[in-house]
Each structure stands twice: as C-alpha cells, then as structure tokens.
PQR file with spaces between the fields and no chain letter, atoms N, CA, C, O and H, PARSE charges and radii, in Angstrom:
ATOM       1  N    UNK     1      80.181 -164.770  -24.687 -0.4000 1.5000
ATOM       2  CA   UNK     1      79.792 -165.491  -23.496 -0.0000 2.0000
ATOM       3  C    UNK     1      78.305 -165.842  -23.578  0.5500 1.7000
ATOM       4  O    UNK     1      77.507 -165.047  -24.074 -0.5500 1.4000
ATOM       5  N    UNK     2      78.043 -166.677  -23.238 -0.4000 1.5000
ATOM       6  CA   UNK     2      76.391 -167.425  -23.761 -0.0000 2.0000
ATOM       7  C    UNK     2      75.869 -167.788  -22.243  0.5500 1.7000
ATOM       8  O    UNK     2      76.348 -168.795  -21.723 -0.5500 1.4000
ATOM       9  H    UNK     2      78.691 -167.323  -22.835  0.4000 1.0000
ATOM      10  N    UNK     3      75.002 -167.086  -21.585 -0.4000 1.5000
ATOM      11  CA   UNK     3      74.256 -167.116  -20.147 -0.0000 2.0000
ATOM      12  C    UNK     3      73.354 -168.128  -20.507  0.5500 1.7000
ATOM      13  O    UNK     3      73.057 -168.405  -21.669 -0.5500 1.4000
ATOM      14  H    UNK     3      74.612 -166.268  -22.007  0.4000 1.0000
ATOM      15  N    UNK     4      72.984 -168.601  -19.643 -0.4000 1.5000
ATOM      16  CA   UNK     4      72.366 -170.191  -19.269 -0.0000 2.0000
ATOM      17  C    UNK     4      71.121 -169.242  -18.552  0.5500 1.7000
ATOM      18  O    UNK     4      71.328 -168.460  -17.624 -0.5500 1.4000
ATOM      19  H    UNK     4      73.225 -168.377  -18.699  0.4000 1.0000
ATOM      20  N    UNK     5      69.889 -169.469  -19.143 -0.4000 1.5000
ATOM      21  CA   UNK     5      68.657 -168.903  -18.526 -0.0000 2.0000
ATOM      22  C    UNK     5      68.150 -169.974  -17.407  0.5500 1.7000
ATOM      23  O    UNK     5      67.877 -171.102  -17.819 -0.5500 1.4000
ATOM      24  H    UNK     5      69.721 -170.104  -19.896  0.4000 1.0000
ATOM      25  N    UNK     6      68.023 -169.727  -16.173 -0.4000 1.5000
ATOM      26  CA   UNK     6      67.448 -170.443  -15.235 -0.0000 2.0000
ATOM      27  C    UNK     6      66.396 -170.439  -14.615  0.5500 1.7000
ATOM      28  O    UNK     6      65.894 -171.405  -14.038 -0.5500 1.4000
ATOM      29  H    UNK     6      68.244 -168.811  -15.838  0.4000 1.0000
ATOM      30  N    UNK     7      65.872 -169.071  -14.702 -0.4000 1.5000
ATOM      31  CA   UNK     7      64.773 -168.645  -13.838 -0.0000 2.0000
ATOM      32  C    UNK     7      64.267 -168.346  -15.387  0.5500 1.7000
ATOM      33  O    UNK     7      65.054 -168.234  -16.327 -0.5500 1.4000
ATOM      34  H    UNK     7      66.280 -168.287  -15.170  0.4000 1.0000
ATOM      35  N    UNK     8      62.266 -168.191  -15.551 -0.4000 1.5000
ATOM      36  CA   UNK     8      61.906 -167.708  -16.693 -0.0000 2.0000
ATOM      37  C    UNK     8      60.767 -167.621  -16.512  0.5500 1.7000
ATOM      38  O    UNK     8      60.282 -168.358  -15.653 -0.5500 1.4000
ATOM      39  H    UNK     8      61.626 -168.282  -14.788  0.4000 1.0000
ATOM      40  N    UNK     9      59.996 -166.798  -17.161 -0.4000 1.5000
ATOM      41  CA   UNK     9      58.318 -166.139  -16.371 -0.0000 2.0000
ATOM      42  C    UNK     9      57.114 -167.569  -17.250  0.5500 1.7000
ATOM      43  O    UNK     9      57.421 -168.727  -17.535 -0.5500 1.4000
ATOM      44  H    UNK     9      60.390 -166.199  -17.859  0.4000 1.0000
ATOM      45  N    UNK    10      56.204 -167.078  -17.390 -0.4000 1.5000
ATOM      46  CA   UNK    10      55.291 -167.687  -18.008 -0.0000 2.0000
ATOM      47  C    UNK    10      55.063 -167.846  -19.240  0.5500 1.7000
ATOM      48  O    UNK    10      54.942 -168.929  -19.814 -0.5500 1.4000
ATOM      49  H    UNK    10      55.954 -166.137  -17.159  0.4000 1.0000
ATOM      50  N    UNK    11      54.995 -166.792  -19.704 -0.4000 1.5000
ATOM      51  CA   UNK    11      55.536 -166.926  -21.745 -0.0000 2.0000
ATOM      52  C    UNK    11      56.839 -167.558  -21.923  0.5500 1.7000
ATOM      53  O    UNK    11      56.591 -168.679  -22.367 -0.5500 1.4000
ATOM      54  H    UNK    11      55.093 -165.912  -19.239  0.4000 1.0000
ATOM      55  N    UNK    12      57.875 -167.438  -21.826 -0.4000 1.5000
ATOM      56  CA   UNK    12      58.973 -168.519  -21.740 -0.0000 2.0000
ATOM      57  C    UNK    12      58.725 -169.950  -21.602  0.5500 1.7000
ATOM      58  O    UNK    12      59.100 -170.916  -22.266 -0.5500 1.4000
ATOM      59  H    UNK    12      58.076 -166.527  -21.465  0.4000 1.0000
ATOM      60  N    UNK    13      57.886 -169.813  -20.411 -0.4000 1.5000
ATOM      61  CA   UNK    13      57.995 -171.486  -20.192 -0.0000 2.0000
ATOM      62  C    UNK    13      56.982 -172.442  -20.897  0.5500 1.7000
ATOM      63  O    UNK    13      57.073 -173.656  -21.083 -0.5500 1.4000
ATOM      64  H    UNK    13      57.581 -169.028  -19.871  0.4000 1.0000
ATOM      65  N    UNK    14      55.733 -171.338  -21.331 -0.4000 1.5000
ATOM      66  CA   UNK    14      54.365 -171.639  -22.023 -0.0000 2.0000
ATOM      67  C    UNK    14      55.329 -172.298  -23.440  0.5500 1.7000
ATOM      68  O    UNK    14      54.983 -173.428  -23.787 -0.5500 1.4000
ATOM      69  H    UNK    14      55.659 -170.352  -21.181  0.4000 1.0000
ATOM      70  N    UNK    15      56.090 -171.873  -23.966 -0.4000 1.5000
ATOM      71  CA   UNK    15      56.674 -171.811  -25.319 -0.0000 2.0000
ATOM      72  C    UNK    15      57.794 -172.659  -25.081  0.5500 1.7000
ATOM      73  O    UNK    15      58.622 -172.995  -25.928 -0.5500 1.4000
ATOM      74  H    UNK    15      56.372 -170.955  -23.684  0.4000 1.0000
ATOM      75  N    UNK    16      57.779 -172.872  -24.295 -0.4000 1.5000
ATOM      76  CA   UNK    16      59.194 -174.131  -23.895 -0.0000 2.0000
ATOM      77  C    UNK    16      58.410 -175.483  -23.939  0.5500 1.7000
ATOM      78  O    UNK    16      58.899 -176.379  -24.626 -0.5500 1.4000
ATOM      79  H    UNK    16      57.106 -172.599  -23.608  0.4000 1.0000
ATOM      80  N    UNK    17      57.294 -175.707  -23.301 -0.4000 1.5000
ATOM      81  CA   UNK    17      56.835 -176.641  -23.314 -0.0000 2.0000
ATOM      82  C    UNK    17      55.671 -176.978  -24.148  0.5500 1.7000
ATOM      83  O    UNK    17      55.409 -178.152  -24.411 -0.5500 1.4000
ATOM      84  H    UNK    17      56.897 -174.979  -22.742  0.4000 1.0000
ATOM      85  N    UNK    18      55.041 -176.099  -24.528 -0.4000 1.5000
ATOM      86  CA   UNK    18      54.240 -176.294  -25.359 -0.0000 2.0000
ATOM      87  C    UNK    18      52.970 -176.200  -25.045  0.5500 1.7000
ATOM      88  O    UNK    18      52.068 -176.447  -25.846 -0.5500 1.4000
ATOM      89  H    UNK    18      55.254 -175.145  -24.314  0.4000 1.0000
ATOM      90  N    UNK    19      52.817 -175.889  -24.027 -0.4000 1.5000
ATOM      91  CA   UNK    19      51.500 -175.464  -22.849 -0.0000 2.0000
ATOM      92  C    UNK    19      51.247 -174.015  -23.356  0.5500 1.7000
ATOM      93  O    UNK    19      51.989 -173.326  -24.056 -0.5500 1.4000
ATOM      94  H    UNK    19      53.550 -175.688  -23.376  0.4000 1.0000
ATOM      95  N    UNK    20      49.775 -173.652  -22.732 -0.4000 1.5000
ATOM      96  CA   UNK    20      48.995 -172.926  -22.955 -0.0000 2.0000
ATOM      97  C    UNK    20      48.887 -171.820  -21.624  0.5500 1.7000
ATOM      98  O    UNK    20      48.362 -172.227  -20.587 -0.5500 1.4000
ATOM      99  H    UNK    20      49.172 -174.211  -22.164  0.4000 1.0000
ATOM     100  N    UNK    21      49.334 -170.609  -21.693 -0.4000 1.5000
ATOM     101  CA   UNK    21      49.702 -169.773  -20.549 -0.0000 2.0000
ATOM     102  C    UNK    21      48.506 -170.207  -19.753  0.5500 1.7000
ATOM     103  O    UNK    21      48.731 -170.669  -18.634 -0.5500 1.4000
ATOM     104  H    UNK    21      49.760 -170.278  -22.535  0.4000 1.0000
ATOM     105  N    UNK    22      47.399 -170.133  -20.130 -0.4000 1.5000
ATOM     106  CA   UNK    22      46.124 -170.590  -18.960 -0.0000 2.0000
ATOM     107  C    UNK    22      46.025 -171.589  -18.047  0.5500 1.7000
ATOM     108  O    UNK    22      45.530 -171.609  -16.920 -0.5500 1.4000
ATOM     109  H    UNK    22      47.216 -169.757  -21.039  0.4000 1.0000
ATOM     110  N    UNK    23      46.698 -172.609  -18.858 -0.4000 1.5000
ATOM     111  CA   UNK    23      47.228 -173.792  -17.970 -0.0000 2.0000
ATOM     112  C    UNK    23      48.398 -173.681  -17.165  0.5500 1.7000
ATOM     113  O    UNK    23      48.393 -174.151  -16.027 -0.5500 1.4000
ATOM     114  H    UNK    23      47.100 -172.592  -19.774  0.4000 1.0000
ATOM     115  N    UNK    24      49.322 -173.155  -17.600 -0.4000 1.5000
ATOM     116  CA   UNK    24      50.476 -172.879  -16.209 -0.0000 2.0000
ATOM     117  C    UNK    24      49.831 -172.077  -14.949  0.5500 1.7000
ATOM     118  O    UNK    24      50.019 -172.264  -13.747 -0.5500 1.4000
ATOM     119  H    UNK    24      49.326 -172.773  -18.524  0.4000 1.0000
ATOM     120  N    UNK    25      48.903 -170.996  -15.698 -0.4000 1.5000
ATOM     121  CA   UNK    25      48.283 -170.077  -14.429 -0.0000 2.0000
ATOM     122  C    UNK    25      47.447 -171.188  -13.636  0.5500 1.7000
ATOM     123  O    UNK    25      47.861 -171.537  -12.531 -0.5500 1.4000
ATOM     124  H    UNK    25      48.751 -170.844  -16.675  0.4000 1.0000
ATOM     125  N    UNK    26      46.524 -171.636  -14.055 -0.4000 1.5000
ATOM     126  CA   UNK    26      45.311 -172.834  -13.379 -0.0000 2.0000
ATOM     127  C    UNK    26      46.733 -173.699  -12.536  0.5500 1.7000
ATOM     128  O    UNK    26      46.660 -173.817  -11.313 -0.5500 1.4000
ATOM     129  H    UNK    26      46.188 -171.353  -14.953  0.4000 1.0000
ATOM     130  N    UNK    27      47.593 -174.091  -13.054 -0.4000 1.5000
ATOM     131  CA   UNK    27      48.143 -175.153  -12.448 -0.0000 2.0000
ATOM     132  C    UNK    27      49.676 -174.203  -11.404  0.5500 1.7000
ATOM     133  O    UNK    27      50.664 -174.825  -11.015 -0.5500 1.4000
ATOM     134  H    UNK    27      47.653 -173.995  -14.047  0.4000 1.0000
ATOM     135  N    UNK    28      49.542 -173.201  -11.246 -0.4000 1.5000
ATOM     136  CA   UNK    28      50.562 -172.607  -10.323 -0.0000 2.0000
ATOM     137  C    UNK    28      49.471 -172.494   -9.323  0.5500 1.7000
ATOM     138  O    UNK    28      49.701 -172.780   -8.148 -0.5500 1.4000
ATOM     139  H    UNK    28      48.739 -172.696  -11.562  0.4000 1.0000
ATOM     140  N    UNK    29      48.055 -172.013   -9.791 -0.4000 1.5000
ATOM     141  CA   UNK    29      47.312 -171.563   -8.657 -0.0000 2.0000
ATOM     142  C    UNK    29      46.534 -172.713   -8.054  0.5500 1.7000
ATOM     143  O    UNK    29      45.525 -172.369   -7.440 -0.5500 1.4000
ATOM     144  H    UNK    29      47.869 -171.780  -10.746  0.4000 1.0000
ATOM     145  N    UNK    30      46.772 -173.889   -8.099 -0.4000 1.5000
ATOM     146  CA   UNK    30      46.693 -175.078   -7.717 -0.0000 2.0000
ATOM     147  C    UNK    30      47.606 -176.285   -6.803  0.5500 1.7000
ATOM     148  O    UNK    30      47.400 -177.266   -6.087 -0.5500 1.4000
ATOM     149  H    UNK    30      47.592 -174.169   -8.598  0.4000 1.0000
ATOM     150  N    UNK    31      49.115 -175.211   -7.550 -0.4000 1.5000
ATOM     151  CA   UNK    31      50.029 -175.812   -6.780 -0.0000 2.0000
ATOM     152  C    UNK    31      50.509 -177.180   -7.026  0.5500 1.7000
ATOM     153  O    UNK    31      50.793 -178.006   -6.159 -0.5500 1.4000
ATOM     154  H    UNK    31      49.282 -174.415   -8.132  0.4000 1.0000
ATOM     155  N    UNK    32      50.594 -177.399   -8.858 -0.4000 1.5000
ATOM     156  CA   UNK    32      50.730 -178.487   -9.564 -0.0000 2.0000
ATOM     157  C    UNK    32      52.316 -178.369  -10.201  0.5500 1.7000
ATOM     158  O    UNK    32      53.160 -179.221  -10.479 -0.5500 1.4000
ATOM     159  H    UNK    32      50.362 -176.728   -9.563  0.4000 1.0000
ATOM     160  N    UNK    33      52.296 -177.311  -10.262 -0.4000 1.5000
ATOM     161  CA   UNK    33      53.881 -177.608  -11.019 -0.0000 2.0000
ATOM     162  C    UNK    33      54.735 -176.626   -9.995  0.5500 1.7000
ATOM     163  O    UNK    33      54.302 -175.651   -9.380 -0.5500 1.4000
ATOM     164  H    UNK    33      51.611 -176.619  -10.035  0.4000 1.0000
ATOM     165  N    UNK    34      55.830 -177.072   -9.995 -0.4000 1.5000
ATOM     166  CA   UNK    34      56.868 -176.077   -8.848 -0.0000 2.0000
ATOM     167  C    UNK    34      57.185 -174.677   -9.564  0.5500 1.7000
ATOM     168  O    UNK    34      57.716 -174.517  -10.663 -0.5500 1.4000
ATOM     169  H    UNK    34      56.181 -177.864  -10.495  0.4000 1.0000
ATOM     170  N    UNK    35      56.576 -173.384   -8.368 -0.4000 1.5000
ATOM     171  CA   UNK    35      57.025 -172.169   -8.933 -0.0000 2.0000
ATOM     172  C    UNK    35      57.495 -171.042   -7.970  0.5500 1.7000
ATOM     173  O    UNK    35      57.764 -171.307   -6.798 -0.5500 1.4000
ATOM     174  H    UNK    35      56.145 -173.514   -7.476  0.4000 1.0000
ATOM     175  N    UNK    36      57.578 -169.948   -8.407 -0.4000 1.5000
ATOM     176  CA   UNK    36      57.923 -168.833   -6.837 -0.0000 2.0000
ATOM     177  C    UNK    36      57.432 -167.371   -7.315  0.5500 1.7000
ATOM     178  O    UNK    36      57.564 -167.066   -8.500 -0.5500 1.4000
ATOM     179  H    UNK    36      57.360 -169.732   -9.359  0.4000 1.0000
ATOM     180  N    UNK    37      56.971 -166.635   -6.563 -0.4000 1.5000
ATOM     181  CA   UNK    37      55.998 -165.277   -6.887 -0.0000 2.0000
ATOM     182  C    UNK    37      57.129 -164.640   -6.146  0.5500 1.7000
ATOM     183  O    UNK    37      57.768 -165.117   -5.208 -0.5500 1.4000
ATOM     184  H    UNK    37      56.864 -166.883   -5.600  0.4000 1.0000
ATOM     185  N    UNK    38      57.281 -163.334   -6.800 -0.4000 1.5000
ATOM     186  CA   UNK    38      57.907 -162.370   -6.612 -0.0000 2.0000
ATOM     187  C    UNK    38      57.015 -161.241   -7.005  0.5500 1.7000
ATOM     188  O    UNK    38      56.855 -160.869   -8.167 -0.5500 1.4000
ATOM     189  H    UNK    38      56.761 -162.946   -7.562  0.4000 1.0000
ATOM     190  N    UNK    39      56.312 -160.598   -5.702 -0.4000 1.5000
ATOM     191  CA   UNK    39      55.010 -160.081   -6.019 -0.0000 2.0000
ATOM     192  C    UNK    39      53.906 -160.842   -6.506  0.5500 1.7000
ATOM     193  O    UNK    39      53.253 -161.748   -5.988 -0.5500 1.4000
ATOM     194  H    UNK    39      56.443 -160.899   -4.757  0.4000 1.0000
ATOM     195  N    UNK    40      53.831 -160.211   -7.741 -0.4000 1.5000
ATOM     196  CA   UNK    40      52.280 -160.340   -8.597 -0.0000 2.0000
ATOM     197  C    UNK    40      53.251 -161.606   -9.850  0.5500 1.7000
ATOM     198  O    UNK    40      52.576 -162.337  -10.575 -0.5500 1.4000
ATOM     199  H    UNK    40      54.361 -159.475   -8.162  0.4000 1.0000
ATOM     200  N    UNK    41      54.720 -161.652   -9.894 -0.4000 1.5000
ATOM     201  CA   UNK    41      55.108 -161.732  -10.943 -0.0000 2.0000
ATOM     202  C    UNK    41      55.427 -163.745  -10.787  0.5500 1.7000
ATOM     203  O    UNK    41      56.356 -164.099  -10.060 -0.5500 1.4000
ATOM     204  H    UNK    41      55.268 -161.058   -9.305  0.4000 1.0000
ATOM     205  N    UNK    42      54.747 -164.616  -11.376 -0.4000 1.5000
ATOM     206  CA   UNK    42      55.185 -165.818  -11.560 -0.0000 2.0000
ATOM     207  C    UNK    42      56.670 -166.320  -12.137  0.5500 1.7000
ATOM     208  O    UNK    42      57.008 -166.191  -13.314 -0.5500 1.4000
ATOM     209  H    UNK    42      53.992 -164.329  -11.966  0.4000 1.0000
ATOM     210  N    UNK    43      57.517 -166.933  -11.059 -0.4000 1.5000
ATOM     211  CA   UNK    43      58.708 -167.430  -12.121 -0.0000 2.0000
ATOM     212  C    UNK    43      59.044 -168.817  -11.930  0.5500 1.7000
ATOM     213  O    UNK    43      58.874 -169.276  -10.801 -0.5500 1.4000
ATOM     214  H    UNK    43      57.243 -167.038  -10.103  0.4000 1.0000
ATOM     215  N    UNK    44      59.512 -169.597  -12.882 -0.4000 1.5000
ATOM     216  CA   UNK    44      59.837 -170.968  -12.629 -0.0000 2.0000
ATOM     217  C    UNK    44      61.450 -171.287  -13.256  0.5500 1.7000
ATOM     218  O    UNK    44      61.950 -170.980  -14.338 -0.5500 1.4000
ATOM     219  H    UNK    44      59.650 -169.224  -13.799  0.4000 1.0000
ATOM     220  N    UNK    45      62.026 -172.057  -12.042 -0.4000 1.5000
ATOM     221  CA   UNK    45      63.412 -172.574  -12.371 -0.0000 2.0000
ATOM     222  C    UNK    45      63.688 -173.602  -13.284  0.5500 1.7000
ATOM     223  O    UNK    45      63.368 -174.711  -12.858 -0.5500 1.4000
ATOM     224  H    UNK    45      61.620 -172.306  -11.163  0.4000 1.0000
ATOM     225  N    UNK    46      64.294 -173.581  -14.661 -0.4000 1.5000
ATOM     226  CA   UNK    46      64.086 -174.541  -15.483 -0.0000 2.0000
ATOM     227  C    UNK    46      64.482 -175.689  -14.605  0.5500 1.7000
ATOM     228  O    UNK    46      63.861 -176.751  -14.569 -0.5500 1.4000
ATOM     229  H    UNK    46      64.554 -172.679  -15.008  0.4000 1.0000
ATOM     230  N    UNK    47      65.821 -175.349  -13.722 -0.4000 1.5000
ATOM     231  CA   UNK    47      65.938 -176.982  -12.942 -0.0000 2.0000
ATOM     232  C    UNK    47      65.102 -177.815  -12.276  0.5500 1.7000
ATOM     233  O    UNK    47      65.233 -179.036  -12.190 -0.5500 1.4000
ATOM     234  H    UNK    47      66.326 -174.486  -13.751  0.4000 1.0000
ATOM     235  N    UNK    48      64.202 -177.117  -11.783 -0.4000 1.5000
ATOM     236  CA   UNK    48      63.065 -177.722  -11.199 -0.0000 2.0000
ATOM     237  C    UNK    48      62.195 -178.195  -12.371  0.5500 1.7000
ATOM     238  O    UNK    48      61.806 -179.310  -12.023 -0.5500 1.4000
ATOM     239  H    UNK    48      64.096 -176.125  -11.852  0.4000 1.0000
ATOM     240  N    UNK    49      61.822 -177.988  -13.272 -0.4000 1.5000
ATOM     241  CA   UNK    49      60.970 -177.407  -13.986 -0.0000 2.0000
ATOM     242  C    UNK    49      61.131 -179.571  -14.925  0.5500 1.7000
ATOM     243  O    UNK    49      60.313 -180.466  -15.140 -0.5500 1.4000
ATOM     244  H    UNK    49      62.138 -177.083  -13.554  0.4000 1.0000
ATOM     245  N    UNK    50      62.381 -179.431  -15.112 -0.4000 1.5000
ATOM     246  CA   UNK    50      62.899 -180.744  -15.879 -0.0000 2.0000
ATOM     247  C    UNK    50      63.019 -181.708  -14.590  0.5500 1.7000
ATOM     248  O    UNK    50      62.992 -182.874  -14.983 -0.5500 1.4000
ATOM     249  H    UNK    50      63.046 -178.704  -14.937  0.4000 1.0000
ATOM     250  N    UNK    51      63.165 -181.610  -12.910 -0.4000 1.5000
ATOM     251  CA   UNK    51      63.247 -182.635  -12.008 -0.0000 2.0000
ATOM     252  C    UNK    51      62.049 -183.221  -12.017  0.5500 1.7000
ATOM     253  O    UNK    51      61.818 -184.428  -12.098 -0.5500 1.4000
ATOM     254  H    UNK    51      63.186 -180.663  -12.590  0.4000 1.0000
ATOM     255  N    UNK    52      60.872 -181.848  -11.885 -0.4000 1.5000
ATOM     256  CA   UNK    52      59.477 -182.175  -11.747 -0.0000 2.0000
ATOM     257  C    UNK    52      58.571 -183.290  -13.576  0.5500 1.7000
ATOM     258  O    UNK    52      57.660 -184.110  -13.693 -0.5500 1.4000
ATOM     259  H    UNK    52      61.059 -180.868  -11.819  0.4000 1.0000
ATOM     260  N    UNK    53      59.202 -182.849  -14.214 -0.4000 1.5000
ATOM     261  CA   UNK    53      59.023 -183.212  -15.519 -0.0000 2.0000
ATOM     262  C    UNK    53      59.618 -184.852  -15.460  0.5500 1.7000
ATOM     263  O    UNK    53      58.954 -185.797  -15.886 -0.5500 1.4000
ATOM     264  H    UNK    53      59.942 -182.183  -14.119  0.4000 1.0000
ATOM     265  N    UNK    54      60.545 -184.946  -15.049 -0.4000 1.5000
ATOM     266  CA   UNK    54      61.153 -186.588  -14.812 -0.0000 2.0000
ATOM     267  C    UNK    54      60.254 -187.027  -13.967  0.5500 1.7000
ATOM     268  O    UNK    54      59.839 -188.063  -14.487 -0.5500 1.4000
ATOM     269  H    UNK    54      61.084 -184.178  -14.703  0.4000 1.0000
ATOM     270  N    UNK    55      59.763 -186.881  -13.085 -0.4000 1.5000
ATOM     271  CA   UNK    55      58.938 -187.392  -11.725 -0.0000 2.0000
ATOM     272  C    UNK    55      57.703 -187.754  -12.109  0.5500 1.7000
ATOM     273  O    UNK    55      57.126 -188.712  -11.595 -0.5500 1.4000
ATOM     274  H    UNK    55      60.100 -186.039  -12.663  0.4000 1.0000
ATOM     275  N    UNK    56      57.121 -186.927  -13.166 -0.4000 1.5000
ATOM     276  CA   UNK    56      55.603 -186.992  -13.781 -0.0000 2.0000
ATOM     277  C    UNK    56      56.108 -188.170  -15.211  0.5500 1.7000
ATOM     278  O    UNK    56      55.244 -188.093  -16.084 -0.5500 1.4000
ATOM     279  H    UNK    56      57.590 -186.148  -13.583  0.4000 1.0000
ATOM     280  N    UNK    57      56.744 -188.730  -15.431 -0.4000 1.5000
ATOM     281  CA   UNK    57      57.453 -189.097  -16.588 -0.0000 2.0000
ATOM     282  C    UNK    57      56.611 -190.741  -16.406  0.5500 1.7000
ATOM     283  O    UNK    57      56.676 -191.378  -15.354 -0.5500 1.4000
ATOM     284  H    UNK    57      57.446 -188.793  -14.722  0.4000 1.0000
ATOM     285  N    UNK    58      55.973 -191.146  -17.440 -0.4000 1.5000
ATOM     286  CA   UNK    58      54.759 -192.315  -17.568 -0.0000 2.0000
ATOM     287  C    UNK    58      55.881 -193.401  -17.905  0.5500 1.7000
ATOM     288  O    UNK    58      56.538 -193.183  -18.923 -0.5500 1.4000
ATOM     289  H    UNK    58      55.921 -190.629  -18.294  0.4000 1.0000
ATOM     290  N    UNK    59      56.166 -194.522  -17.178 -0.4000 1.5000
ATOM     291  CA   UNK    59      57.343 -195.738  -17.589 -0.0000 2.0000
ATOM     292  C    UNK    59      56.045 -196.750  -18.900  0.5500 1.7000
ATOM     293  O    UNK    59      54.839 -196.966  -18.778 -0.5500 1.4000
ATOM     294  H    UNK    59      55.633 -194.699  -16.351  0.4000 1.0000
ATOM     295  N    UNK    60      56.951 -197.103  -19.949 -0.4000 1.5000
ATOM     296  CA   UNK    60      56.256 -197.936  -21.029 -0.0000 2.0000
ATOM     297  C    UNK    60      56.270 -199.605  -20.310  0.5500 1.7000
ATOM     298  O    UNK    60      57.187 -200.235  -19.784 -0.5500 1.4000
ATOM     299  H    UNK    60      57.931 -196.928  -20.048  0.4000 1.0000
ATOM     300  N    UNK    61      55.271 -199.846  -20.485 -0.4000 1.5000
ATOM     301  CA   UNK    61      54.705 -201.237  -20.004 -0.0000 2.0000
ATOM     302  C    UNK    61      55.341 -202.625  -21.062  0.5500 1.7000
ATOM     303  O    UNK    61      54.727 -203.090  -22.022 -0.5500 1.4000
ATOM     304  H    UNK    61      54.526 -199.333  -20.912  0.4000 1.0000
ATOM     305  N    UNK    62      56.275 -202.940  -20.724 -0.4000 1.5000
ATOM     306  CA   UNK    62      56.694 -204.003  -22.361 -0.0000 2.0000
ATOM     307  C    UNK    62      55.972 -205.659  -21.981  0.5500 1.7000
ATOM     308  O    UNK    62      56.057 -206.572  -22.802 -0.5500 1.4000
ATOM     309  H    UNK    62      56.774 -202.562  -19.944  0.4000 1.0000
C-alpha cells in the first residue's frame, strides 16, 4: 500500500522545491506561502502548496 504524503514539515518541502530552509522560514514568517503551526512546529499541505504554486505561475508573452 503506497500513502500519499500530504502534510510535510520544512526539510521536505525545502527539498521538494528546491528552496533553501531560510527562505521558507523568512517567507512563512511573512505570510508568503500558505502554511499551519502546530506549536513551534511548521507544516505545509502539498495541495495547497501546488494551488499556490499555479497562482504565482508567470504566463509567456508570445
């Protein structure tokens, strides 16, 4: 059975995207990319994660 990860902390997502953990922190504590604290602990929903990623998405000029 193969679980579908949905929720995933900051090293996960740093390495998913290719970002730099400092920058997810600067930009959660800014309130730039969609996330949710559970405590002290940062987590982000990949679904959000790819809605918000389409939304920021630059259209090519032909």
């Amino acid at each position: 059975m193969i679980v579908e990860r949905r929720f995933v902390g900051i090293k996960y997502l740093s390495e998913y995207l290719g970002i730099p953990k400092g920058t997810l922190y600067v930009w959660t504590c800014y309130k730039k990319i969609p996330h949710f604290k559970i405590g002290r602990i940062v987590k982000f929903d990949l679904k959000e994660i790819e809605k918000w990623l389409k939304d920021k998405k630059v259209e090519e000029i032909s």
